[in-house]
C-alpha positions in Angstrom: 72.9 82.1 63.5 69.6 82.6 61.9 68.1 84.4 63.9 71.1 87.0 64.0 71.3 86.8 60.5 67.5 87.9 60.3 67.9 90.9 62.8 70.8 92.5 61.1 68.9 92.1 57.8 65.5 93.8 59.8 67.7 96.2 61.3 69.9 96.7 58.4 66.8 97.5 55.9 64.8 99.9 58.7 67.8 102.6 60.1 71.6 102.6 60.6 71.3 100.5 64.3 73.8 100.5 67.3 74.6 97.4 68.8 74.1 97.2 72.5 76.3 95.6 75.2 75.5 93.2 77.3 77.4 93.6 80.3 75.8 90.7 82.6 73.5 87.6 82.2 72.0 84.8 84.1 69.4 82.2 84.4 66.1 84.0 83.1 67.4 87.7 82.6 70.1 90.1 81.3 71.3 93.6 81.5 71.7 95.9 78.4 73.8 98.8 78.6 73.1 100.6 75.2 75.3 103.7 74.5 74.4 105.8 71.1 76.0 109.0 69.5 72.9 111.3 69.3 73.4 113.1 65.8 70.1 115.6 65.8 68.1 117.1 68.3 65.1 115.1 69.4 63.0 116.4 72.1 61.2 113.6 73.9 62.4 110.4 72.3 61.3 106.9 70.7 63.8 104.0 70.0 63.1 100.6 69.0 65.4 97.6 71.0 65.3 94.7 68.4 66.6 91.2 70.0 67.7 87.6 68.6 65.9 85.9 71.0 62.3 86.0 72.6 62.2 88.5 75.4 59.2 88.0 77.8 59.6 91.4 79.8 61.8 94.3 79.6 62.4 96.8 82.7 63.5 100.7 81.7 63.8 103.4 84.3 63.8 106.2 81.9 61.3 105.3 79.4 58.2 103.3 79.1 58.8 99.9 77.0 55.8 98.8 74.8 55.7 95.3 73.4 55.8 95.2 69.4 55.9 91.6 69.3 59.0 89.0 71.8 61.8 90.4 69.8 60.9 94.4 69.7 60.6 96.5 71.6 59.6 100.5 71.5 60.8 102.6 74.6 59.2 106.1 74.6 60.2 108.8 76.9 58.3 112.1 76.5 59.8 114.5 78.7 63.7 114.4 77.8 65.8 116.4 74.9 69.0 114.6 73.3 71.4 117.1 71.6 73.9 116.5 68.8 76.7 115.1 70.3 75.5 114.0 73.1 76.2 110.3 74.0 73.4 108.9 75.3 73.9 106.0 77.6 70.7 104.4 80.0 70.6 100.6 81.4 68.2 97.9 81.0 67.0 94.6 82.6 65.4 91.7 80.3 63.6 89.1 81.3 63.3 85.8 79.3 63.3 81.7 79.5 67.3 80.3 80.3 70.1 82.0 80.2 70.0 84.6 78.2 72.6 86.5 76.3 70.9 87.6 72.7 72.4 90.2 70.3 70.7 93.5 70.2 70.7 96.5 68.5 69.1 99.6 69.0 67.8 102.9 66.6 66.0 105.9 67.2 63.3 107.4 65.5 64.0 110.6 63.5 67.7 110.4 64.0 69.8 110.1 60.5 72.9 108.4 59.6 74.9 105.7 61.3 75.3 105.3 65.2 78.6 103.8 66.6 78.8 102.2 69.4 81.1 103.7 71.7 79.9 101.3 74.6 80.6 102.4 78.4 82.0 103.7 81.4 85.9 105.4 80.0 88.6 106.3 82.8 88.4 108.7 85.5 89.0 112.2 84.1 91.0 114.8 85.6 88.4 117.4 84.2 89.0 120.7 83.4 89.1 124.3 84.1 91.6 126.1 86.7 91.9 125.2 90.6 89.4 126.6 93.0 85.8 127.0 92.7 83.8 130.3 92.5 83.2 130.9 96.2 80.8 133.3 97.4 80.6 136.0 95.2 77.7 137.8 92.9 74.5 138.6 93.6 72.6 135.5 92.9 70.0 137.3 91.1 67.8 135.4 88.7 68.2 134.6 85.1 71.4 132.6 82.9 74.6 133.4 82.4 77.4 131.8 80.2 78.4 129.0 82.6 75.0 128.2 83.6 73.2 125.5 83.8 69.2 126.5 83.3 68.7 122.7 81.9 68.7 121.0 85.2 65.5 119.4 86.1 65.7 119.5 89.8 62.0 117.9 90.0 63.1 115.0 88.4 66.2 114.3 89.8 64.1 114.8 93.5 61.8 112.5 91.7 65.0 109.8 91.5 66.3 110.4 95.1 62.9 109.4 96.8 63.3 105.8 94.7 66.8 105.5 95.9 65.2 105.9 99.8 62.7 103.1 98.6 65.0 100.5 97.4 67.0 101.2 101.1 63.2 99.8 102.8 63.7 96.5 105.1 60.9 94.5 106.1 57.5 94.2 105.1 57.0 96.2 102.0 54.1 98.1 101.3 52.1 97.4 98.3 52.7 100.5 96.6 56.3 99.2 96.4 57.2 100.8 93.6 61.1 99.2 93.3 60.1 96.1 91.6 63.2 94.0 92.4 62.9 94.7 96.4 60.9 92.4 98.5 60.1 91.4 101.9 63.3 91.0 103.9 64.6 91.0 108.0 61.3 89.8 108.8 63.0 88.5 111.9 64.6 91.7 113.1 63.5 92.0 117.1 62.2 95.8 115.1 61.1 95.4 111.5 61.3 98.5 109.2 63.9 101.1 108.7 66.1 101.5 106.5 68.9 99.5 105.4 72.4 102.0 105.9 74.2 101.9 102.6 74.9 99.2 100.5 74.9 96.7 103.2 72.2 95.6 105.3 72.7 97.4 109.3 70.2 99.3 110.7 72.1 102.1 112.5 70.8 104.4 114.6 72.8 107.6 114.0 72.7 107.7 110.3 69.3 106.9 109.9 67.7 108.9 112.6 70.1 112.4 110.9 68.5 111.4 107.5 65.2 111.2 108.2 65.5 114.8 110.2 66.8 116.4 107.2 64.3 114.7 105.3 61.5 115.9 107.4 63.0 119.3 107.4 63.6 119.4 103.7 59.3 118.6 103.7 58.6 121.4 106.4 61.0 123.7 104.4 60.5 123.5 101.0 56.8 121.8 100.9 56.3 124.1 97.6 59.5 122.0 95.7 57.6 118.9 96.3 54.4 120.1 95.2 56.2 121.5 92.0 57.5 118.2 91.5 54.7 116.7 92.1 56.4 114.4 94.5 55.1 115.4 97.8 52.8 112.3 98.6 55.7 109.7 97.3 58.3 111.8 100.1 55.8 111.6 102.6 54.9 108.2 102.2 58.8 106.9 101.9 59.4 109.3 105.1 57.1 107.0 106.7 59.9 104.0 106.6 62.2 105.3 109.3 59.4 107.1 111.0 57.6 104.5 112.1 60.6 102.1 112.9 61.4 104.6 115.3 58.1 104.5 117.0 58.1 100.7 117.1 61.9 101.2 118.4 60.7 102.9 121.5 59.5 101.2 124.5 58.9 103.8 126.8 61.8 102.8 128.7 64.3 101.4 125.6 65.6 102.4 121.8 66.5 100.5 119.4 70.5 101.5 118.8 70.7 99.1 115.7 69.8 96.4 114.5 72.8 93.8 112.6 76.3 93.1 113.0 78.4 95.5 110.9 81.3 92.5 110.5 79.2 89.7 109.6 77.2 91.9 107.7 79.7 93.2 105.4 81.0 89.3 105.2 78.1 88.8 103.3 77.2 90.2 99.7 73.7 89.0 98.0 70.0 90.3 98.2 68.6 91.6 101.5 65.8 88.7 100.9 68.1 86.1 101.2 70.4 87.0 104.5 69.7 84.4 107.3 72.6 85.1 109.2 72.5 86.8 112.9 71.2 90.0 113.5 71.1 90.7 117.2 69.7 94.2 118.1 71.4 96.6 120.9 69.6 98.5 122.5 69.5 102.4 124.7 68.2 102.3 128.1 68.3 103.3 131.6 72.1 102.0 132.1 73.4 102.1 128.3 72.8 106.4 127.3 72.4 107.4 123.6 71.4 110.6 123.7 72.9 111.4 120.6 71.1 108.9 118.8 67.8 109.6 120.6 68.0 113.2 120.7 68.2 113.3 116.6 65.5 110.1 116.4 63.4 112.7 118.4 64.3 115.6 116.1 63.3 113.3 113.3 60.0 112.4 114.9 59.3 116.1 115.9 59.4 117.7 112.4 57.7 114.7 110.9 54.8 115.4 113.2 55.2 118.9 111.2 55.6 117.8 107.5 52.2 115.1 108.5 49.8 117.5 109.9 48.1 118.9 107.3 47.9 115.5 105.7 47.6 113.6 108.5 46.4 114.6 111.2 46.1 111.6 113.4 49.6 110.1 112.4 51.3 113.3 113.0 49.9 113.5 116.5 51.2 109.9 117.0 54.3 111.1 116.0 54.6 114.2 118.4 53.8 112.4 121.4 56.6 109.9 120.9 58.5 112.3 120.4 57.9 114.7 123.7 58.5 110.8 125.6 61.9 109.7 123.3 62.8 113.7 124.1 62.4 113.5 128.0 64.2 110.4 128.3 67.3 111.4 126.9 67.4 114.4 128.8 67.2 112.0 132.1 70.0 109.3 130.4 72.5 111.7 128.8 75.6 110.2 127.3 77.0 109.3 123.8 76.2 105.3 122.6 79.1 103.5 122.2 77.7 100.0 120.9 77.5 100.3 117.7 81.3 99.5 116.7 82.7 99.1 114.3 81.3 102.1 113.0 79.3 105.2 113.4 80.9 106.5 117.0 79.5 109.9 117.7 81.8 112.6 118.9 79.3 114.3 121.8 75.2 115.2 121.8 74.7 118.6 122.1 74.0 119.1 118.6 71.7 116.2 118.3 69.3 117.5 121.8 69.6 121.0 120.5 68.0 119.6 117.2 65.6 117.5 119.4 64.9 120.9 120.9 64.0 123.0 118.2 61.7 120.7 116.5 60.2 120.5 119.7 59.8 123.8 120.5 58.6 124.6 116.6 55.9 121.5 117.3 54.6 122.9 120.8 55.6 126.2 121.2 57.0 125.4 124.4 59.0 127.4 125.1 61.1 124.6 127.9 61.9 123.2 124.7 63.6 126.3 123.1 65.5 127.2 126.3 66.8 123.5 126.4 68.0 124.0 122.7 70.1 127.2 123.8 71.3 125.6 126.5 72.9 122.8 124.1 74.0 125.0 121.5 78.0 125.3 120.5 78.6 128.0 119.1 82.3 126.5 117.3 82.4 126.6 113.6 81.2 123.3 112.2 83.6 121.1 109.9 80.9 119.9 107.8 77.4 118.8 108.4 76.9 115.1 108.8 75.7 112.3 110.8 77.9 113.3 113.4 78.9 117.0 113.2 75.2 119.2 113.2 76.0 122.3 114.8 75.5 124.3 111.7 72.2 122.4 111.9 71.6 123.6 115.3 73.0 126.8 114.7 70.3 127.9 111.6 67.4 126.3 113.0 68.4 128.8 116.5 68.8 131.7 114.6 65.6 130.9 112.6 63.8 130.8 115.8 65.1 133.7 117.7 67.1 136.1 115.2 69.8 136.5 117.4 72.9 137.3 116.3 75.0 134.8 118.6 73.3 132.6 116.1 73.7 133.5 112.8 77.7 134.4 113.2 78.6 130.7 113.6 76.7 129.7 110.3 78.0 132.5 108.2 81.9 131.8 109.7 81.1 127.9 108.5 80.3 128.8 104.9 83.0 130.9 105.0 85.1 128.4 105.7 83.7 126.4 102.8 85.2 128.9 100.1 88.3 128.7 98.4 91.3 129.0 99.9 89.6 127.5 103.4 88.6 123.9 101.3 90.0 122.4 98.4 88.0 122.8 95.5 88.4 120.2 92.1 89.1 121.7 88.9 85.2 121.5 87.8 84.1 123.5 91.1 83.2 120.6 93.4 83.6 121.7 97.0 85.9 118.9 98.1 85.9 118.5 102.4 86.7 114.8 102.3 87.6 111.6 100.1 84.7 109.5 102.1 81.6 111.0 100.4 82.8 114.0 98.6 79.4 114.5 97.3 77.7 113.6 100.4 79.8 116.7 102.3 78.7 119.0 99.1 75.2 118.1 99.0 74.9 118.7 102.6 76.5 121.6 102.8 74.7 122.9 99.8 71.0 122.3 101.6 71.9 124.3 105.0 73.0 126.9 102.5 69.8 126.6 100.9 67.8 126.6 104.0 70.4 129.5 105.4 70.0 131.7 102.7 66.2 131.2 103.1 66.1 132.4 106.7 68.2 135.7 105.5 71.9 134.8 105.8 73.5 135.8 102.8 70.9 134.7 101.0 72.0 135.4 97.1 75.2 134.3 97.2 74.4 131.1 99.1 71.7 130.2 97.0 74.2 131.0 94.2 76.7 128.8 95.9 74.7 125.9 96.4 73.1 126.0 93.1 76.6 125.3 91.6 77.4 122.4 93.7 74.0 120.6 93.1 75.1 121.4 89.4 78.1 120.2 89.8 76.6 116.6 91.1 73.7 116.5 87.7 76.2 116.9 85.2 78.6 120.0 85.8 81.8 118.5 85.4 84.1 116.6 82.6 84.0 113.1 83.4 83.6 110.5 80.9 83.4 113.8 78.2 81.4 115.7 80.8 77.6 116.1 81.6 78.2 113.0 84.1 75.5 112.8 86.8 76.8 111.4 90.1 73.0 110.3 91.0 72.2 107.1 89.7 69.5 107.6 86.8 69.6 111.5 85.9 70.5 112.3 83.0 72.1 110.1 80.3 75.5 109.2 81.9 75.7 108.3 85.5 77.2 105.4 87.1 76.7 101.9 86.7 78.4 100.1 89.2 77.6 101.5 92.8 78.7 99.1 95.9 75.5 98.3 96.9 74.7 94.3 97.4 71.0 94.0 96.6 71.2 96.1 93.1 74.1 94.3 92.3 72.3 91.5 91.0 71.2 92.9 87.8 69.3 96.2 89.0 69.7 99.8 88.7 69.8 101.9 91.9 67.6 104.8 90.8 68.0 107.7 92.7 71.0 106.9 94.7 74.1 109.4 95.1 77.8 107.9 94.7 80.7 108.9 97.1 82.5 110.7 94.5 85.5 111.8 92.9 88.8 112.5 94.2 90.2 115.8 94.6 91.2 116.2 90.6 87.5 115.6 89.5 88.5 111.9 89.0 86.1 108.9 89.5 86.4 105.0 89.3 82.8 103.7 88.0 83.5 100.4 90.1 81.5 98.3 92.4 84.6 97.5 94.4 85.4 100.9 95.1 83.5 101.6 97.9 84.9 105.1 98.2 84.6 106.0 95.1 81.5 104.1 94.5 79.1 103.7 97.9 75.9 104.6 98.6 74.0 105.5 101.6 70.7 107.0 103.1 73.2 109.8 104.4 74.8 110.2 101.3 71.4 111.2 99.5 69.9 113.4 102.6 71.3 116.7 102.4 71.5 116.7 98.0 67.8 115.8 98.4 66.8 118.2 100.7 69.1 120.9 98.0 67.1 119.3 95.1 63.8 120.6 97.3 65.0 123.6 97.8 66.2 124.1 94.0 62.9 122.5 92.6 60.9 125.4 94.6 63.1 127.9 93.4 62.4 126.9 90.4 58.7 126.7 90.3 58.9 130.3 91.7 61.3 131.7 88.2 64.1 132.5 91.4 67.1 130.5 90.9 69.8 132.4 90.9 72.3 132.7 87.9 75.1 130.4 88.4 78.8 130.0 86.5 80.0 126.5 87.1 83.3 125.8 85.7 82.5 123.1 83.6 79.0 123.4 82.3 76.9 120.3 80.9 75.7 122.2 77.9 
């Protein structure tokens, strides 16, 4: 009682102080969830964290914390801006002897007047604005416009996305790790490496080997966002991860399908360091096809080769000739996997060897490979793009490749059926295709509009399009009072509770993209929500690969003016 008595008096005498929650505790740490009402503008910004008990260690993901002395603490962040009225909510892990649960309080420097503490989270919101979004319409020149959103910081939130992909690592970890509550796990796995799926700890082929190709494309594509960022050498080194499990996957006459049983798997929530139960690996060969999943793990391997090249050289030339061998031999076993129940059953291949194709053809300039890529192309309208469905995918990367117009019609019929009217569209603007990662469908759709408008298909109002959604995900919208980020760590109000086992333990899960909201711009902040709240390496791919595209826009003064419903001023 002291103690408290002697930090309200310290905090009492120095500034009007909020008190901070403490929404967990255990045995030698804690997580603070502090959540002030910012009264002036401060542009970069100090605040002090003052504690009733000895704290040995603090972890912040959005500031840097210097020790004062074991009971304050000063975080400084130089590169943010809070506004009046802006409540400013951000998550932290402290480390200490026992279990810990102190009272805390926290001011900011420069700001006046009392702060209250309005703590966290609130209920879903039904948002704002009238029904629809804007569809495809103005010229997507540059500059601002009322709605806009000219604050987004597409560098940093790419920045974010790349930690997300490291926290998903399995096996040995690299010393450069830089998630510091991850370590060495599935050391037993018959192929170390990968990534693990979502917030659970399979290895699956499909998703993995369609992130890592839109990954490598998103690298190949928009090289100059990365550089703006300066982020290129941490996406090259975390595109590495499923890279090289695919190389060790392939046996010359085998791939690794997955690794993990989805059931047991999901039986079991704690840290990926600490599973010990079965994880039996299944495997594609001469008498079990996968063609889908070795026809995208090529296209993965082919454009890596590209994004590597220049950086290196040797490594990318590894990576080409696995995949000219992984290539050949699913053209000699065709056929769809079927092992890998209970989820992720693929609905045909085409689109996955036309990929395989492409990347191929773009690596060699063989021009077999282009010829097998046409032959493979289906021409249908695509429903979304995703882990299964990647005509679109197939369909731009053809068209980019040949300009013919058999080509570009299918793309520009599946945007079109992406406006209002075709798709259901929240209140706020969000481009709503499913209730299974919402955001996931959006972010997708927004890159291969991104990459589309880049190769000359309607190439304003896409980028104008797409610009909105990816807007729409930092911060567009009116949950919990609006400017809301659905990735993990932008911003000052995103989610804290995302169904994901190994950050559940007192972690934040930097980077990562949540399912979503439902079709009324409403969202449950809840870790057993898994459809509101899960995470996955497909879930982040395709709102990465926009973030790329948006972050090179950017750097060039070209993003287009957008007019999102419910702007995050």
């Amino acid at each position: 009682m002291i103690a408290v008595l002697c930090l309200l008096a310290l905090v009492g005498s120095a500034l009007a102080a909020t008190p901070v929650t403490i929404s967990q505790h255990w045995d030698g740490g804690f997580k603070g969830e502090p959540c002030v009402q910012i009264t002036t503008t401060i542009h970069a910004w100090k605040a002090h964290l003052q504690f009733s008990d000895d704290i040995a260690s603090l972890e912040v993901w959005n500031a840097s914390p210097q020790k004062i002395n074991n009971r304050e603490y000063l975080l400084v962040n130089d590169w943010e801006t809070l506004n009046p009225g802006q409540n400013f909510c951000f998550v932290f892990i402290g480390h200490g002897t026992g279990d810990l649960n102190p009272q805390v309080y926290i001011y900011f420097e420069g700001m006046d007047g009392p702060q209250d503490n309005i703590g966290g989270g609130g209920s879903p919101s039904t948002g704002g604005g009238t029904s629809g979004g804007g569809g495809f319409t103005g010229t997507g020149t540059s500059g601002g416009s009322a709605g806009s959103s000219s604050n987004k910081d597409y560098g940093q939130a790419l920045k974010q996305s790349i930690l997300f992909y490291d926290a998903q690592r399995s096996g040995q970890l690299p010393p450069n790790n830089p998630i510091p509550w991850r370590g060495n796990s599935a050391m037993g796995d018959c192929v170390q490496g990968g990534w693990y799926d979502a917030g659970d700890h399979v290895k699956f082929g499909l998703p993995m080997s369609s992130s890592a190709h839109l990954l490598a494309w998103s690298v190949v594509k928009f090289k100059a966002g990365y550089e703006a960022a300066g982020q290129l050498d941490m996406m090259l080194d975390a595109l590495r991860t499923p890279l090289d499990y695919f190389m060790a996957g392939w046996k010359g006459d085998k791939f690794i399908a997955q690794v993990g049983d989805g059931n047991a798997d999901h039986a079991y929530w704690g840290r990926p360091e600490d599973m010990n139960m079965n994880r039996p690996c299944k495997w594609i060969d001469g008498g079990t096809p996968g063609s889908d999943i070795t026809g995208e793990s090529a296209a993965a391997l082919a454009a890596g080769s590209i994004a590597f090249k220049t950086k290196d050289a040797a490594y990318s030339a590894r990576l080409l000739t696995a995949a000219k061998s992984l290539y050949a031999f699913s053209k000699a076993h065709r056929g769809v996997f079927h092992g890998s129940a209970p989820f992720y059953g693929s609905s045909g291949d085409k689109d996955e060897m036309c990929d395989g194709g492409v990347w191929l053809y773009k690596a060699t300039q063989d021009a077999q490979y282009l010829n097998d890529a046409k032959a493979n192309a289906d021409l249908g309208t695509g429903w979304a793009l995703s882990w299964d469905d990647k005509r679109v995918a197939c369909q731009t990367l053809l068209w980019e490749e040949t300009k013919d117009a058999q080509y570009k019609a299918p793309v520009e019929g599946f945007f079109n059926s992406w406006q209002p009217g075709s798709m259901t569209y929240t209140p706020c603007g969000l481009a709503w295709r499913d209730k299974w990662g919402s955001n996931r469908y959006a972010g997708n759709a927004a890159f291969i509009a991104l990459v589309a408008a880049d190769t000359g298909i309607m190439t304003g109002k896409l980028q104008k399009w797409a610009n909105e959604q990816i807007n729409y995900l930092l911060g567009d919208n009116h949950h919990n009072g609006g400017c809301f980020s659905y990735e993990i760590g932008y911003g000052s109000k995103f989610p804290q509770h995302p169904h994901h086992r190994g950050a559940s333990f007192g972690h934040q899960l930097n980077g990562a993209l949540v399912g979503g909201p439902d079709q009324n711009d409403g969202y449950n902040d809840s870790q057993d929500d898994y459809v509101a709240n899960e995470v996955a390496t497909d879930y982040n791919a395709g709102f990465h690969g926009a973030l790329a595209a948006l972050s090179t826009l950017q750097k060039a003064g070209s993003l287009p003016s957008t007019n999102n419903k419910c702007p995050c001023n």
